[in-house]
C-alpha positions in Angstrom: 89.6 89.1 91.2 88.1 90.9 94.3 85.5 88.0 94.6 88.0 85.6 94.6 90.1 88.1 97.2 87.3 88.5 99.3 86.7 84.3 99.4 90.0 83.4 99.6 92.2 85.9 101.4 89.4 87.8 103.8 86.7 84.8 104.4 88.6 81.8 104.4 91.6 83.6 106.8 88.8 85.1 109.0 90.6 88.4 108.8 87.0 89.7 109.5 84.0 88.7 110.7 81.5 91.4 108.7 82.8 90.5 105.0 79.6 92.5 103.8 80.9 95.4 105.7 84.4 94.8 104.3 83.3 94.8 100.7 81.4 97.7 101.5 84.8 99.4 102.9 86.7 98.1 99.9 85.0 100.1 97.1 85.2 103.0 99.4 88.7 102.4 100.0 89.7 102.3 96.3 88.1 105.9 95.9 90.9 107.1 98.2 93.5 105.8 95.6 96.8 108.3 95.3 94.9 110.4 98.0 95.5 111.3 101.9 92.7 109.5 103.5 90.0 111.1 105.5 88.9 107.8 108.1 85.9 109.5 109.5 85.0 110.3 105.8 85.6 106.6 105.0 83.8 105.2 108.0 80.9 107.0 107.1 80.6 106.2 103.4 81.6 102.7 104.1 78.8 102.6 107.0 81.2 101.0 109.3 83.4 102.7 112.7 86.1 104.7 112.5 88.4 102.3 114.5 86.9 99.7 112.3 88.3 101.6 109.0 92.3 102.0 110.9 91.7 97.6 111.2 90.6 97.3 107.8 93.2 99.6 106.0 95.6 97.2 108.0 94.3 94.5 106.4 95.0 95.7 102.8 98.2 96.1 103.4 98.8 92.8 105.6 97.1 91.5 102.2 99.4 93.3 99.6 96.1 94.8 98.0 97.8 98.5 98.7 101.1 100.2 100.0 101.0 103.1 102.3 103.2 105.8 101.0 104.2 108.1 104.5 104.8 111.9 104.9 108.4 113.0 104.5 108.6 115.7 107.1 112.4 117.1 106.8 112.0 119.8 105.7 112.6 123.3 107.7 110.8 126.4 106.3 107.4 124.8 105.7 104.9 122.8 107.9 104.2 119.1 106.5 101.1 116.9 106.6 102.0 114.1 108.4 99.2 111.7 107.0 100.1 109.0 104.2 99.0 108.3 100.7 97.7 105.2 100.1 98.4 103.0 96.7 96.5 100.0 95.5 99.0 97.8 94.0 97.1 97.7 90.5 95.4 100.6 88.9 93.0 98.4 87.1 91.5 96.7 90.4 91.3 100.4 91.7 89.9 101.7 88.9 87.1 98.7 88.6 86.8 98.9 92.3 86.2 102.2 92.0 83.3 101.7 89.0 85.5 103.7 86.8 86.7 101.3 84.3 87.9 104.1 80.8 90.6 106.5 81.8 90.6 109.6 79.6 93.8 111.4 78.8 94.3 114.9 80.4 91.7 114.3 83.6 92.5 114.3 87.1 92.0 110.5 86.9 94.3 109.7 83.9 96.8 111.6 86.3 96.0 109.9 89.5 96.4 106.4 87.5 99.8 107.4 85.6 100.7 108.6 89.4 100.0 105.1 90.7 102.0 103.4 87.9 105.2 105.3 89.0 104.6 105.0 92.8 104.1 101.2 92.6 107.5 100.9 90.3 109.3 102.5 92.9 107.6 100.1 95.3 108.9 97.2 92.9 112.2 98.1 93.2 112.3 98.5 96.8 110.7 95.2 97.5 113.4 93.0 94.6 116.5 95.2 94.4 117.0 97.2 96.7 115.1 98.9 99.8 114.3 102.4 99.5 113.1 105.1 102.0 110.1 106.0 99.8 107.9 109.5 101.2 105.8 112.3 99.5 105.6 115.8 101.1 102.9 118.3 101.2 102.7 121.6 103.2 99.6 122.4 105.0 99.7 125.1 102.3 99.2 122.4 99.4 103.0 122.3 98.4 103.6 119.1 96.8 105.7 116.5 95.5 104.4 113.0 94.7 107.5 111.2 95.8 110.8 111.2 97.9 113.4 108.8 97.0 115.9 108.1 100.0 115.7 111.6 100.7 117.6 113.4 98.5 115.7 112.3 95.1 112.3 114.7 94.6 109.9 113.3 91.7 107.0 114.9 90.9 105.0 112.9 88.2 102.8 114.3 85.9 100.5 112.7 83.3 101.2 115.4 80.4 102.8 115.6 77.3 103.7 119.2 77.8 104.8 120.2 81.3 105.1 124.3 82.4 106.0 126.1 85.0 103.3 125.7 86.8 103.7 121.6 87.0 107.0 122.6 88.8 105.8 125.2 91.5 106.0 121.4 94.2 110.2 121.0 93.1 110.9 124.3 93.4 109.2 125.0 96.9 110.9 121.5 98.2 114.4 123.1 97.2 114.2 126.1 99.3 113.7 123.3 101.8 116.8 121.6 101.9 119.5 120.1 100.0 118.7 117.4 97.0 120.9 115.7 94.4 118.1 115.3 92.0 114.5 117.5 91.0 112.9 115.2 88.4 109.8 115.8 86.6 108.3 112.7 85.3 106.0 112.5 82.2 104.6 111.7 79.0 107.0 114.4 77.2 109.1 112.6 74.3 111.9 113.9 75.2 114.5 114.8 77.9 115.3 118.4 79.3 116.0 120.8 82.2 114.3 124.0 83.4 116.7 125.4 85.5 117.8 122.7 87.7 114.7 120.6 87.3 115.2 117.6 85.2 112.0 116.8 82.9 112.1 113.0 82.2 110.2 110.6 79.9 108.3 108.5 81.9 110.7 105.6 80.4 113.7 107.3 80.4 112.7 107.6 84.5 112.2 104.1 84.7 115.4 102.4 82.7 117.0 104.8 85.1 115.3 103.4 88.1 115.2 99.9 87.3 119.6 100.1 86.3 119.9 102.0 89.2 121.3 105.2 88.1 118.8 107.9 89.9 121.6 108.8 92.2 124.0 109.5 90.0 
């Protein structure tokens, strides 16, 4: 796939004229899957300039190879990033990208990839129902939530079969923020069910609801 990408869509559209240096930047690129994006880090990995990383990171979008996810910054009380996440649009082209082919269950990976599944079903609903205003939010303190759904939806997602309290410390700092219909936890759990006003979801619970648009209520 990313030989035939790199011949078809790159080469033979002269979207660049260093395709070496863009397949260089490609497998750097994919390491900064479900992750705010150092450039200087990337250029210098990816041998390449800075300013050439901003073009190239354009391209992969322009191409559909990854979304850009960007910062929500509405909230009042804490001070937000205002970099994006960045999401290739299939985990297994990251992942073999990337050199990474196995995912295990319960690593940082397996959560990075389950994270990517839900980001780019959101996406998939955006682009062939409906548009949504899709965000995350981090603090410069490292509160987070993975994903804001037209503002007043907060989803963190977590790759677990068990989540605690401390999978929920994101949702509860974004409340104290402002004002949202829905905190959703989503995960691997089998079943449904609330801690406090925080919704813990089944993964496919999450989606049915997403997909038969009933998030909002």
């Amino acid at each position: 796939y990313v030989g035939a990408y790199l011949k078809t869509e790159i080469a033979a559209e002269a979207l660049t004229r260093d395709v070496p240096a863009f397949s260089r930047f490609l497998g750097v690129a994919a390491l900064c899957n479900a992750q705010i994006v150092n450039f200087t880090n990337v250029a210098s990995d990816a041998q390449v300039k800075r300013t050439t990383v901003y073009e190239y990171f354009e391209i992969l979008k322009d191409t559909l190879l990854l979304r850009e996810l960007p910062a929500f910054r509405k909230g009042t009380k804490r001070k937000p990033v205002c970099s994006s996440k960045y999401y290739f649009f299939d985990i297994g082209v990251a992942r073999q990208l990337q050199g990474r082919v196995a995912v295990t269950p319960g690593t940082a990976e397996y959560g990075d990839a389950f994270e990517t599944f839900i980001i780019n079903e959101a996406f998939a609903f955006s682009d062939y129902v409906r548009p949504l205003s899709l965000s995350f939010w981090r603090t410069t303190t490292q509160c987070e939530v993975d994903l804001i759904i037209d503002d007043h939806i907060a989803v963190e997602i977590k790759g677990k079969q068990q989540v605690g309290s401390d999978d929920l410390k994101g949702l509860k700092a974004i409340a104290e923020e402002r004002s949202f219909k829905r905190l959703i936890c989503v995960s691997l759990e089998k079943r449904p069910r609330k801690i406090g006003k925080i919704e813990v979801l089944p993964y496919q619970e999450f989606l049915g609801m997403l997909w038969a648009e009933k998030l909002s209520g």
